[in-house]
C-alpha positions as CSV (number, residue, x, y, z in Angstrom):
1,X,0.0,0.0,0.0
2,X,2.4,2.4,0.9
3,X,4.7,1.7,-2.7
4,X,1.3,2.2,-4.3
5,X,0.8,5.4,-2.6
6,X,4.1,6.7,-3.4
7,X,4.1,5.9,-7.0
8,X,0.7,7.9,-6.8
9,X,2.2,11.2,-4.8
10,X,4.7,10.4,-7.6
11,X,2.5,10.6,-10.9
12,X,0.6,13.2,-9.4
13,X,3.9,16.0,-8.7
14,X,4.4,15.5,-12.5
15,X,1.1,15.8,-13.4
16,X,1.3,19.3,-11.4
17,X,4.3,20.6,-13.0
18,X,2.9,20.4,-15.9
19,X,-0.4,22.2,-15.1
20,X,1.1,24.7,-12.9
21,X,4.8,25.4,-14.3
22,X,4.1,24.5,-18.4
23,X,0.5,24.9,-19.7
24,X,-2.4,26.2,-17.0
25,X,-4.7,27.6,-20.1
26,X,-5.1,24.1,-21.2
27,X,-7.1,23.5,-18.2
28,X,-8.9,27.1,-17.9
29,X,-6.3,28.5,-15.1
30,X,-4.7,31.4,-14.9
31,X,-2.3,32.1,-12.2
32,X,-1.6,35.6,-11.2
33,X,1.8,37.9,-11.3
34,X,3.8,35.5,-8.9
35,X,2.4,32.2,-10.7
36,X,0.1,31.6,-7.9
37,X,-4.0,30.2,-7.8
38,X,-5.9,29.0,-5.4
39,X,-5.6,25.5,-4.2
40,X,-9.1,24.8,-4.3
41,X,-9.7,26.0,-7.9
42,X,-6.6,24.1,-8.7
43,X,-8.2,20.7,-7.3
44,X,-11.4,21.7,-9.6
45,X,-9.5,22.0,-12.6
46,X,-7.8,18.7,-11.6
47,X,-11.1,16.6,-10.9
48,X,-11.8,17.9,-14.1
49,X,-9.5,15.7,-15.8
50,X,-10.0,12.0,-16.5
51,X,-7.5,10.1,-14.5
52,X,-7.2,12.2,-11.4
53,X,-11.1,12.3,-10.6
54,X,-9.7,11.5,-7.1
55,X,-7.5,14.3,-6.1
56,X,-8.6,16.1,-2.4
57,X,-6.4,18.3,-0.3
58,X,-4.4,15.1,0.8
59,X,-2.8,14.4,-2.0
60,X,-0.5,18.2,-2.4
61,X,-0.2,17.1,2.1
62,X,1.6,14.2,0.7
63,X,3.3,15.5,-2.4
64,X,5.1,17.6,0.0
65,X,5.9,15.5,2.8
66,X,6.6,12.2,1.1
67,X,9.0,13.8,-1.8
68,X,12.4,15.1,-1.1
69,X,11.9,17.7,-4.4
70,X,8.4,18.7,-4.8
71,X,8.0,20.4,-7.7
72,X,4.8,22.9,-6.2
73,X,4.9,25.2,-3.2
74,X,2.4,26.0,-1.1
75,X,1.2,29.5,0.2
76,X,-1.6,29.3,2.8
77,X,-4.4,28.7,0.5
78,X,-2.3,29.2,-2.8
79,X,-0.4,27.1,-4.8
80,X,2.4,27.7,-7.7
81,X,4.9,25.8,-9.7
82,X,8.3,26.1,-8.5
83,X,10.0,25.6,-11.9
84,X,8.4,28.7,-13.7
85,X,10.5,29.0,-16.8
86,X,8.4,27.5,-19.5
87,X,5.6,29.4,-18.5
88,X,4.0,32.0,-21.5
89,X,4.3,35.6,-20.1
90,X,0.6,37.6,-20.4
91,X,1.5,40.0,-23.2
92,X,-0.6,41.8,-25.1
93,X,-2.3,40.4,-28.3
94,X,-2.5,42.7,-31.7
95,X,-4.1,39.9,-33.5
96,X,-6.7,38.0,-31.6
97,X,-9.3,35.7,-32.9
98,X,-12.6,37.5,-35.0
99,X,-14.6,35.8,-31.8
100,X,-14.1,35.0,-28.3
101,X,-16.7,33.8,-25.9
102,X,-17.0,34.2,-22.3
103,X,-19.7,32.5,-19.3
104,X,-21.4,34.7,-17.4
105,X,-23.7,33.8,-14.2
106,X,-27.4,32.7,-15.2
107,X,-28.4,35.4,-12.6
108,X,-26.4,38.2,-13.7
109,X,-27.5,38.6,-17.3
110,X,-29.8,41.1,-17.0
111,X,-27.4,43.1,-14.8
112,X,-24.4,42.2,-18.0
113,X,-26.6,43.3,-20.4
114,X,-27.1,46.9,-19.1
115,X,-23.6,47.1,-17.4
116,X,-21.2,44.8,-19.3
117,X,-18.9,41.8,-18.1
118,X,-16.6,43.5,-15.5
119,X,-14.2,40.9,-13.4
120,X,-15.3,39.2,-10.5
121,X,-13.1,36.5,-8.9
122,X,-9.6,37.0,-11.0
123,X,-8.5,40.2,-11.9
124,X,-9.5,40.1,-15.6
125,X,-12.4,38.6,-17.8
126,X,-11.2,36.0,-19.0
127,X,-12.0,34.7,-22.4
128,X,-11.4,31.7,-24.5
129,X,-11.2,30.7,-28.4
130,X,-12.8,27.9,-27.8
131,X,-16.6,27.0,-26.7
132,X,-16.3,24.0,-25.0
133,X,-13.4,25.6,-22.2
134,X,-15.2,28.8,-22.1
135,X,-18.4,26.7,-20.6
136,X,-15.7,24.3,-18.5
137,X,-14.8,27.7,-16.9
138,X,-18.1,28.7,-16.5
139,X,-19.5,25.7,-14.8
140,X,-17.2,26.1,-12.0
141,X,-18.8,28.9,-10.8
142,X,-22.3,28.3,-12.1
143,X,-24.4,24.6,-13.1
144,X,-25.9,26.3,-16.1
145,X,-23.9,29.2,-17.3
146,X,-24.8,31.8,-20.1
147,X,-22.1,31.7,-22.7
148,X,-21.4,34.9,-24.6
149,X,-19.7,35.7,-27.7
150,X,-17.3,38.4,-27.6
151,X,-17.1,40.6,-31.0
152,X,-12.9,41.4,-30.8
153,X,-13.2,44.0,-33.9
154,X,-15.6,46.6,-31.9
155,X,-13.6,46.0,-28.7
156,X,-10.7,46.7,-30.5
157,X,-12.1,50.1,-32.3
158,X,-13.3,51.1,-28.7
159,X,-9.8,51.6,-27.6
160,X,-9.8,47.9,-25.0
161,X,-6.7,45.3,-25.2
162,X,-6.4,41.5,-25.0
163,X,-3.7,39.7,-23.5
164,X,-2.3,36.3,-23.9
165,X,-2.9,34.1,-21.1
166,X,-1.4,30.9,-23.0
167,X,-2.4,29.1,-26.2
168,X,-6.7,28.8,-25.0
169,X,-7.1,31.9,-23.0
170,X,-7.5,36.0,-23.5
171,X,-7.6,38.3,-20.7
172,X,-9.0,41.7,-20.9
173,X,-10.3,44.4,-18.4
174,X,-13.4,44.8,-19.5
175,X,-16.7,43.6,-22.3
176,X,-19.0,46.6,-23.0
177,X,-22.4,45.8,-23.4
178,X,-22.3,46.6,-27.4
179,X,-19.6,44.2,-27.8
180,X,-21.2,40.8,-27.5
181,X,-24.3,38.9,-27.9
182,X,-25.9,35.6,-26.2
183,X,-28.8,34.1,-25.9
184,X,-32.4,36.2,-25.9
185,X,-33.9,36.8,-22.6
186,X,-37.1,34.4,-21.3
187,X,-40.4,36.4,-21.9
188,X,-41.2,37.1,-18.9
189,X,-38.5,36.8,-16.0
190,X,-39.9,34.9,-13.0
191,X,-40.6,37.4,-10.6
192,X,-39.0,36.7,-6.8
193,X,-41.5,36.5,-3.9
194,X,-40.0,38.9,-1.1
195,X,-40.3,37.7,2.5
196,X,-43.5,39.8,4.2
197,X,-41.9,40.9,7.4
198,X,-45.1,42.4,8.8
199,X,-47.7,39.2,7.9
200,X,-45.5,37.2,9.4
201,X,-45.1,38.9,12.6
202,X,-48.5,39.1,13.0
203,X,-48.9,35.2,12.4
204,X,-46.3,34.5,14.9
205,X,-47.9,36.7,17.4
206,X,-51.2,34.7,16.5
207,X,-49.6,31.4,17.5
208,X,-48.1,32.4,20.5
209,X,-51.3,33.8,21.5
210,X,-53.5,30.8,21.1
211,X,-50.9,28.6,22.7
212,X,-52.3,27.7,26.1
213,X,-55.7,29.3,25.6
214,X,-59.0,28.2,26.0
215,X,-62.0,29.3,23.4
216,X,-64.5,30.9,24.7
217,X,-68.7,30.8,24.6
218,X,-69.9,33.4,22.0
219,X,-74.1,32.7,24.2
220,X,-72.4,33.7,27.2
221,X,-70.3,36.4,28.9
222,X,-66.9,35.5,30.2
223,X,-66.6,34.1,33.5
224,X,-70.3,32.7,33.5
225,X,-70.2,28.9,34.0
226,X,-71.7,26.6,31.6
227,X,-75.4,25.0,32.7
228,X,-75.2,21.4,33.6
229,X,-76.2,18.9,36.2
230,X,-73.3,18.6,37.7
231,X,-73.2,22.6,38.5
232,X,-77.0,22.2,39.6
233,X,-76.1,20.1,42.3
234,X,-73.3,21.8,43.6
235,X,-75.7,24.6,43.6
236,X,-78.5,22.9,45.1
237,X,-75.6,21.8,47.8
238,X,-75.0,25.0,48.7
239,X,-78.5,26.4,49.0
240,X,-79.6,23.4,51.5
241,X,-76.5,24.1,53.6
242,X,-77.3,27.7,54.0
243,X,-80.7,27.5,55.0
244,X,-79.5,24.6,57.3
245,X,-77.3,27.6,59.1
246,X,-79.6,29.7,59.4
247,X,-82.0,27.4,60.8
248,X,-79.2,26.6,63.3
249,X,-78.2,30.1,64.6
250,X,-81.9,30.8,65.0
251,X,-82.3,28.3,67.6
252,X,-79.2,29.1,69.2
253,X,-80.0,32.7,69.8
254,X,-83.2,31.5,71.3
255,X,-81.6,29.9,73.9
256,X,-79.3,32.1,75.0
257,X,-82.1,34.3,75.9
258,X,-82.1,35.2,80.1
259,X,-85.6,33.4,81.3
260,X,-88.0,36.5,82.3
């Protein structure tokens, strides 16, 4: 087991190199200034791939205990090649493809469409020449993203740059809304329910007040016990007991009169 796992740590620090230190683009990364992404988007892009469907957090632990030379470095919650040298420098692109496309969040269209594609979670919009790695990148961030297709020629008359961000990829700063087109919007966008704040309040209150309660007579005014036998009796108790009193102190009284 333990040959096994090494020949796995193994495969997998050359698998890395390669990813990290030769050709990130081909898996829809980009690294920033110092060569460094995220661990966990670097494990998505992995899983990603057939053949390493298996990689967790583990497997970089054990890259860098179990090998004398690991060819990664880790940085908190970042990771980077150490061997940097064939890596292609961002530079900028005079001639970039007719057509680019980009994925957007399903919820953020309507926002895209008024404001344009502006970065989010890397520093530039990243675009691709290709369809299928434009929606790769997409789905990491969304199940069922909206792909876009960039129109280069009007970004380019506008004044806006693309870099080169490897063979796949093209970075730029920002996608006007006039210079790409997707899919038409539904009819009619389903319209989101807000929360009542005040209706429910007043059912909670409701709840609470019934809790414990009893439900009153609307024939009789509160406090006014119900008619029945049993309360009969009880009154017809009480009634004979008085009169039994008074019948009682009467003849007392009359006794303790002084004889004349």
């Amino acid at each position: 087991m333990v040959i096994n796992r090494q020949k796995q740590i193994e495969q997998f620090a050359k698998f890395s190199a390669y990813v990290l230190g030769r050709h990130p683009d081909e898996f829809g990364l980009v690294l920033n200034d110092n060569g460094y992404i995220k661990i966990k988007e670097f494990i998505q892009a992995v899983t990603e791939t057939d053949g390493w469907r298996h990689i967790r957090n583990s497997h970089i632990n054990d890259m860098l205990l179990m090998l004398d030379n690991p060819p990664v470095e880790v940085d908190q919650n970042r990771i980077r090649a150490i061997d940097r040298s064939r890596l292609d420098h961002y530079i900028k692109c005079d001639n970039p493809p007719k057509l680019l496309y980009a994925c957007i969040k399903h919820k953020s269209y309507i926002s895209v469409l008024d404001k344009g594609i502006r970065p989010t979670v890397h520093a530039s919009v990243i675009c691709s020449k290709d369809q299928k790695m434009a929606k790769l990148i997409g789905r990491r961030r969304d199940n069922q993203p909206i792909l876009l297709t960039v129109h280069v020629r009007n970004m380019l008359k506008q004044g806006y740059e693309f870099l080169h961000a490897g063979d796949m990829l093209y970075l730029t700063d920002f996608i006007p809304p006039d210079c790409f087109t997707g899919p038409p919007l539904p009819k009619q966008m389903p319209a989101v329910k807000k929360p009542d704040k005040k209706k429910d309040a007043i059912e909670a209150y409701k709840k609470e007040a019934q809790a414990g309660t009893f439900t009153l007579s609307l024939n009789k005014p509160p406090g006014e016990k119900p008619a029945g036998k049993k309360f009969n009796d009880k009154k017809k108790e009480k009634d004979a007991s008085w009169k039994n009193n008074k019948k009682r102190m009467r003849r007392e009284k009359k006794h303790s009169w002084p004889d004349q």
